[in-house]
N, C-alpha and C positions, 0 to 999 in steps of 0.2 A: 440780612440773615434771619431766617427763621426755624424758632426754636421748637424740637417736636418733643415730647414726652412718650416715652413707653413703659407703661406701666405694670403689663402682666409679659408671661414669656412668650416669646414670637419668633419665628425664626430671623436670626441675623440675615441667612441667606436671600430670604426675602425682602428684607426689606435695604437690596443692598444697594437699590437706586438711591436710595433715601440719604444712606453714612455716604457714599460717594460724590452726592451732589454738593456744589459749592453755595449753592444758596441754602441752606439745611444743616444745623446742628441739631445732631439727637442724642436724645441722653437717656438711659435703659435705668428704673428705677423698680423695680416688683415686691411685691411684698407690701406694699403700703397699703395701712390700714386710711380710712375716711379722713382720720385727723391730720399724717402726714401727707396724703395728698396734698389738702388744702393748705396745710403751706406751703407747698412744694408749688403748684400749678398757677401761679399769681406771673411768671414770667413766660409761659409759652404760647403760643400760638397755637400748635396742635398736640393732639392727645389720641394717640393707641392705645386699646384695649382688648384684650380677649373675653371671657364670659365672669372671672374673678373679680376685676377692679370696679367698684358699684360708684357712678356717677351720676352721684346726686343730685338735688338742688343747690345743695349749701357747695358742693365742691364747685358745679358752675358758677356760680353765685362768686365764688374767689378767684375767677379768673379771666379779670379783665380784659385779657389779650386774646383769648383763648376766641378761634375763628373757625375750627376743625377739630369735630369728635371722630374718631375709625373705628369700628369693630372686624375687628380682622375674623371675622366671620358670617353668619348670620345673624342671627337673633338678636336683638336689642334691649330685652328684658331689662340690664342691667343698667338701662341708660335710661336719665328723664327727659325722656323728648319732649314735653311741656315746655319744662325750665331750659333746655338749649333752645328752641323756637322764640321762645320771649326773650333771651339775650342773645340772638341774631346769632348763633353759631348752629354749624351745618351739622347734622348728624348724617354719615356713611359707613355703608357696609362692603362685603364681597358675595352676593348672594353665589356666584356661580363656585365660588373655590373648594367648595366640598363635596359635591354632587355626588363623583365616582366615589369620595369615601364613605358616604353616608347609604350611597347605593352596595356597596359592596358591605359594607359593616351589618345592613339589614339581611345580605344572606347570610354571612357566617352568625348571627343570631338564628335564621330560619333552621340551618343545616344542624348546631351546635344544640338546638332543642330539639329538631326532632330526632337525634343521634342521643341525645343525653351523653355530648363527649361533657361538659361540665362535670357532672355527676361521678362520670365512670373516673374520670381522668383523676378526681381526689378518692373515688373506693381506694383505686390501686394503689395511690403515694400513700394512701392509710394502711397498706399490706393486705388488700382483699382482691380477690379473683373471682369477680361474682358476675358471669356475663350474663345470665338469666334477667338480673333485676334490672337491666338497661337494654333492654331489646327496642328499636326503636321504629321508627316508619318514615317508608317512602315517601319521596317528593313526588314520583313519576303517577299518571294518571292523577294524581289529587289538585281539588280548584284551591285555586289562590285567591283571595278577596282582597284588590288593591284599596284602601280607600283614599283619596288622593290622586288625580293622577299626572303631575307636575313632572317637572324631569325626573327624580328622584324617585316617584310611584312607577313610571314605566319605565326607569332603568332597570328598576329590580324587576316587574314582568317580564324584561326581555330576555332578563339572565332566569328567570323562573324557567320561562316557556321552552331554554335549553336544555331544563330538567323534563321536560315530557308535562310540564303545570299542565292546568285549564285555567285562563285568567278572565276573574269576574275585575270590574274596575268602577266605581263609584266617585264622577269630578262633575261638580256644576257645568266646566267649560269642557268638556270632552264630546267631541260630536259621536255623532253614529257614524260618519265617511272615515274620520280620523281612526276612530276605535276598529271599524271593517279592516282598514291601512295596516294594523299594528294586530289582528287577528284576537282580540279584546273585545269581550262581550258586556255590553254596559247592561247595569245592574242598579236596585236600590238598596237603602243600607242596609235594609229590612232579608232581600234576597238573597245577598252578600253574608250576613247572619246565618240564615238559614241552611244555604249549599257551601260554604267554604270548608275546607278541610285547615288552613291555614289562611290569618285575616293580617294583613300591614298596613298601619295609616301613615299617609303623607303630607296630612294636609296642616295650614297655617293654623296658629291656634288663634280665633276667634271666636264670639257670641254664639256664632251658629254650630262652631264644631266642639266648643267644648260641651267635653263628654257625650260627644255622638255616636261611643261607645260604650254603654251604658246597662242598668240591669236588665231593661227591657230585651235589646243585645242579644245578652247573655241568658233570656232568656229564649228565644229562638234557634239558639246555636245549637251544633252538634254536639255531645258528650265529649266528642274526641278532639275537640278543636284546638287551634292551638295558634295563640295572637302575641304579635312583636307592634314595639312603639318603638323606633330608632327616629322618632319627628319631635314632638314637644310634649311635656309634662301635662296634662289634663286632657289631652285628646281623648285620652280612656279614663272612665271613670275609677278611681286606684279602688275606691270604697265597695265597687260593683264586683270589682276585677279579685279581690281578695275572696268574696264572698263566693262568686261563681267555681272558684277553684275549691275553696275550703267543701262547696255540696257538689262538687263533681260535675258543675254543669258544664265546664269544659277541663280541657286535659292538661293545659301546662299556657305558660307565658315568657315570654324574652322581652327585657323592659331594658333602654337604653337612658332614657330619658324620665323627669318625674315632677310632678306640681310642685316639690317643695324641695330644694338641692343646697347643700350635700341631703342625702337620704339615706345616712347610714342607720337611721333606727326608723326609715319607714316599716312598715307588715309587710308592703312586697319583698322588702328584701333578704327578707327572715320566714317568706315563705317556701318549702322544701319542691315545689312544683313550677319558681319560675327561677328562670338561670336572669343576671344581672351583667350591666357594666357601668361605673362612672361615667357615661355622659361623653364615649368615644367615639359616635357617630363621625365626628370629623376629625378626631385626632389620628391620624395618617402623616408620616417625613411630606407629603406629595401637597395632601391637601392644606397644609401652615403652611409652606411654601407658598402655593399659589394667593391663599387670601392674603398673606403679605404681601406678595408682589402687587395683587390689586390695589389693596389700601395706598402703598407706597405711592404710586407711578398716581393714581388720583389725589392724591394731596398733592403730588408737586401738579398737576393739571390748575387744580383748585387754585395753588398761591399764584401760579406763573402765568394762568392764559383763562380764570375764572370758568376755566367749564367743570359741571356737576354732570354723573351719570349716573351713581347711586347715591343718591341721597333720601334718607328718609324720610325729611321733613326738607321744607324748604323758606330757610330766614329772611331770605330778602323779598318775600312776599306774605310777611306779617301782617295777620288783622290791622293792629294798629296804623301802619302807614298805609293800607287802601284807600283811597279816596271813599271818602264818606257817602255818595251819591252811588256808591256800586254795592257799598256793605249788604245790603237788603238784596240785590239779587246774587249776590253770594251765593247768600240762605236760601236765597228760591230755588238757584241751581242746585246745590248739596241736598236738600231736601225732596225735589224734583225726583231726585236721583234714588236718592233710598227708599222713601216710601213706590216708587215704579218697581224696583227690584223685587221686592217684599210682597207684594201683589201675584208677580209672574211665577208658575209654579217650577219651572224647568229654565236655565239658565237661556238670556238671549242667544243669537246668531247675529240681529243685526238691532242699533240702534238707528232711528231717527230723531233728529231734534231741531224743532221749528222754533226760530226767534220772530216775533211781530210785535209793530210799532214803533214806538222809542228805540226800544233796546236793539231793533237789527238795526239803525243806522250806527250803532257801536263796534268798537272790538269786541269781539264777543269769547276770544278767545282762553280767555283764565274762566269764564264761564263753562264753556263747555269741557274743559279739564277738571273744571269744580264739579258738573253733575258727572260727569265719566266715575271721576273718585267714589262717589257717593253710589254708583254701580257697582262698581267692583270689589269697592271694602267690604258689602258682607258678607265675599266667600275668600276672598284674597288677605284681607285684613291691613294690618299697617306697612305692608311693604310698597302700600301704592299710595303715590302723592302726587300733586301737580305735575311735577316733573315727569314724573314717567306713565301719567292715567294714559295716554292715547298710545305710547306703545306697549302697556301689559294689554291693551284693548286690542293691540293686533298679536299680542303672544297667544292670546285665548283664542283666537280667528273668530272675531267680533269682530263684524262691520260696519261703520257711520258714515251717517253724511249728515249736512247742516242744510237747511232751508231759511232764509230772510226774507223777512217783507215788513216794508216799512207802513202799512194800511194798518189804521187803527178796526180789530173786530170787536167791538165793546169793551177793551181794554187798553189804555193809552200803553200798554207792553205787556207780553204774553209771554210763556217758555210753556212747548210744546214736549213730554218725551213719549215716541213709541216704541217699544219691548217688542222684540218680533222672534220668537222659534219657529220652531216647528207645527206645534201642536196649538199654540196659540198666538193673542199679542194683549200688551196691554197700553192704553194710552194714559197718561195725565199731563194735565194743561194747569197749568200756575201763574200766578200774575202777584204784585204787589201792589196793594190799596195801601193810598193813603191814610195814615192814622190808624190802620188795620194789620197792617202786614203784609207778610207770607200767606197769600190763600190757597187752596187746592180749588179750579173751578170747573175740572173735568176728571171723570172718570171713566174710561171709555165711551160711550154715548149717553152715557148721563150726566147732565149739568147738576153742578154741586158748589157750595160754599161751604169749606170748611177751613180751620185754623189749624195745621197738624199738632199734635200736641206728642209729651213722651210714648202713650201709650194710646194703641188705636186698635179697633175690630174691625172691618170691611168685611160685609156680609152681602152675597149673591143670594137673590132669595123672590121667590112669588110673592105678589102683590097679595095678602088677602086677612082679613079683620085677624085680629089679635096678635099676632108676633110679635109686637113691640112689646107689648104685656108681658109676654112670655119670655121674651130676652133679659128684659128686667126683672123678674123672679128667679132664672136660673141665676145669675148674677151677682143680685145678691144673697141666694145661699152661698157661693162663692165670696162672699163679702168684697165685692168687687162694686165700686160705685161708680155710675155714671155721670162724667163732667156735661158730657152732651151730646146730642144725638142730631143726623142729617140726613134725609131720607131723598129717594130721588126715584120717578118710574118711568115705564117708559108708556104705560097706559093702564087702566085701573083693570087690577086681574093680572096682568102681564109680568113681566121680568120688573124687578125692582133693586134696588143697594139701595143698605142701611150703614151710614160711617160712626161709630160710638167712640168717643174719647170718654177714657178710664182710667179712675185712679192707679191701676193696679196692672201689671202682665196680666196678658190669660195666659196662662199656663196649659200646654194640650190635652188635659181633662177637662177644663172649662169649653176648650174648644170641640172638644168629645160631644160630650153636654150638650152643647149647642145644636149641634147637628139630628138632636134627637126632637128637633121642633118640626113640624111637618112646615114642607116647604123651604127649607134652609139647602142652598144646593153648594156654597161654597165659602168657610169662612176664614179668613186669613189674619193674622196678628203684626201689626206693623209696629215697631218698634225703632222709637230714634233714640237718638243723642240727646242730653241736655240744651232742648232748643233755645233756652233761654241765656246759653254762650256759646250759640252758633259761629263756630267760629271757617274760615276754607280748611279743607283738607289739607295739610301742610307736609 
């Protein structure tokens, strides 16, 4: 018998695989603060949660048994996936059970602001009849700027485009063939800014997207714009978003979602120009339904027959129990993986990845899901893991293939990756030295030896006396210091990279900056992870 805990409200109805089964006892407990949890969770096995019950360290930490975290939704904010990975219990979600609600919750935000029904609907219950001061605007001929365009960005294009929209759409993985398919004109966020009438973001909150809506933004936008977040809390900058309303740079906001929740004494929601909702993107009878049925019917997967299909992280392939002789190319794959992404300026179409030497007479397979992951999290973020790297890489219609060869090329083992669009590709080759590491020892056609480190500059640039100089000056007026520098040509005068490890981000003023060095034709900011607890993608 296995014991489940539910902790916040869920639907019974959903979860009615769960009370009906005979192998499963559940027990419905809400309302619990940190402290009763943790007495409470010392006997179960699994643990339901909606976005309220915050599951700590200390609460995993008290539950020995405990084999199965669910969030009967998406987002996992409220869970520590650290502390569940290092005590070998699963963290899963239901990414798909809110789609139509979160798709449909983002029009009745679109429609509800630009109607100002919010506004009008408390004039009247206040006894005023004032149709003048809510006169509102068209959906029909006006562009719609998706940014995002996952199921949930083009469910609401599709329902837009039933209003007579124009849809711009802004997605790393969104082709030109796909977007033609779907009559979606791809866009930058920059142009998207510029021409939308109405702007909605979709996308994961990550590095790269928080606040990729921003003052800058807001400064290129039309006066009359008018932007909804029904995705996550910091996609839009709140600080930017207050301000642009307060001087008029655009005209109103519908905000579902927010950095800091409850948000009852945010500024947005005490400002008179954006209509609000508590964070009911998915609260729909349809949509709690279905994420329960999900969660359910996969925990009993999980006790009864061990298969995972969402899971967030993956415990039974813990750093710690890897064989020790693989730990390092781990790192080479993971690493592989992000600094190639970060380099390419427009998201792949197809990967290749060459193993030589040692390493192809291996399984190489947890490898190449390690560098896959390290592809995809820095537009996807933490919803891609082992488990599921190779098929979010066929969601996005990203292509791979693997190449082995066991012939040593100056390296007793090698890991090849090449980034291939349209427009360009990039190559890097990596190997592990003894006593050395993780080395990067190609960069497209130039050989190179470097140590990746936190923070990196890769610089595309003409061979010719003083740049170095010059790098290093702008730099540190930026008070930015150089750990170290690697230079590489491909003949004196000619095409050259310069790779600089830096104490410090550049920031895209330093990289402005930069660019004002004659001969500087391309500079990119690479930025990892604490390599120094490199640990797999989990």
């Amino acid at each position: 018998m296995y014991k489940i805990l539910v902790s916040d409200p869920i639907s019974p109805e959903g979860l009615k695989s769960l009370f009906e089964h005979d192998d499963f006892e559940v027990d419905t407990h809400t309302d619990l603060d940190e402290q009763q949890l943790i007495e409470k969770i010392a006997n179960y096995e699994g643990l339901i949660v909606r976005s309220q019950t915050q599951v700590t360290q200390d609460v995993i930490a008290a539950a020995p048994n405990l084999k199965v975290i669910a969030r009967a939704g998406v987002g996992v904010d409220n869970i520590d996936i650290d502390a569940a990975t290092k005590h070998g219990v699963i963290v899963i979600n239901a990414p798909d059970g809110n789609t139509i609600s979160a798709t449909e919750h983002s029009m009745a935000m679109i429609l509800s602001m630009a109607r100002n029904i919010p506004q009008a609907h408390q004039s009247l219950k206040d006894g005023r009849w004032d149709r003048k001061a809510y006169r509102g605007t068209e959906l029909y001929n006006k562009t719609l700027g998706v940014i995002g365009a996952g199921r949930i960005g083009i469910g609401v294009a599709r329902r837009a485009q039933s209003f007579g929209m124009r849809i711009l759409a802004f997605d790393p993985y969104l082709s030109e063939d796909k977007a033609k398919e779907l009559n979606i004109t791809l866009a930058t966020v920059e142009e998207i800014a510029e021409q939308s009438d109405f702007v909605t973001v979709h996308t994961p909150l990550t590095p790269k997207t928080k606040g990729i809506v921003n003052e800058a933004f807001f400064q290129r936008a039309k006066p009359t714009l008018q932007i909804i977040n029904v995705a996550r809390g910091g996609i839009i900058d709140e600080e930017a978003l207050v301000k642009a309303l307060d001087e008029d740079k655009i005209q109103a906001a519908a905000i579902d979602v927010f950095e800091n929740e409850p948000a009852t004494e945010s500024p947005i929601v005490k400002n008179d120009k954006v209509i609000v909702t508590p964070h009911l993107g998915a609260s729909t009878v349809e949509a709690q339904e279905k994420v329960a049925i999900s969660v359910a019917n996969e925990i009993i997967d999980i006790f009864e027959n061990g298969n995972v299909l969402n899971a967030i992280n993956a415990p039974k392939m813990t750093y710690d129990v890897i064989n020790e002789e693989l730990k390092p190319y781990i790192e080479l794959s993971k690493l592989t993986g992000e600094v190639g992404i970060q380099l390419l300026e427009k998201a792949p179409r197809e990967l290749h990845i060459k193993y030589e030497g040692d390493i192809a007479l291996d399984d190489t397979s947890l490898l190449t899901r390690t560098l896959v992951s390290g592809v995809l999290r820095q537009d996807l973020g933490e919803r891609v893991n082992l488990i599921n790297a190779l098929v979010s890489l066929n969601e996005q219609g990203v292509s791979y293939n693997i190449e082995k060869n066991s012939k040593h090329r100056g390296f007793s083992n090698y890991v090849e990756l090449t980034l291939v669009n349209q427009d360009t590709q990039i190559k890097i080759g990596a190997t592990v030295l003894n006593g050395y590491g993780t080395r990067i020892v190609r960069i497209n056609e130039y050989p190179v030896d470097f140590k990746p480190e936190r923070h990196q500059l890769v610089v595309n640039h003409t061979d010719k006396p003083g740049i170095v100089g010059r790098t290093g000056q702008i730099l540190g007026e930026y008070n930015i210091n150089i750990a170290s520098m690697h230079l590489g040509r491909s003949k004196q005068g000619g095409n050259a990279l310069m790779i600089l490890s830096i104490d410090n981000p550049a920031t895209q003023e330093v990289i402005e900056s930069l660019y004002q060095i004659e001969g500087f034709n391309q500079v990119r900011s690479v930025e990892l992870e604490d390599i120094e607890q490199t640990q797999p993608v989990l």
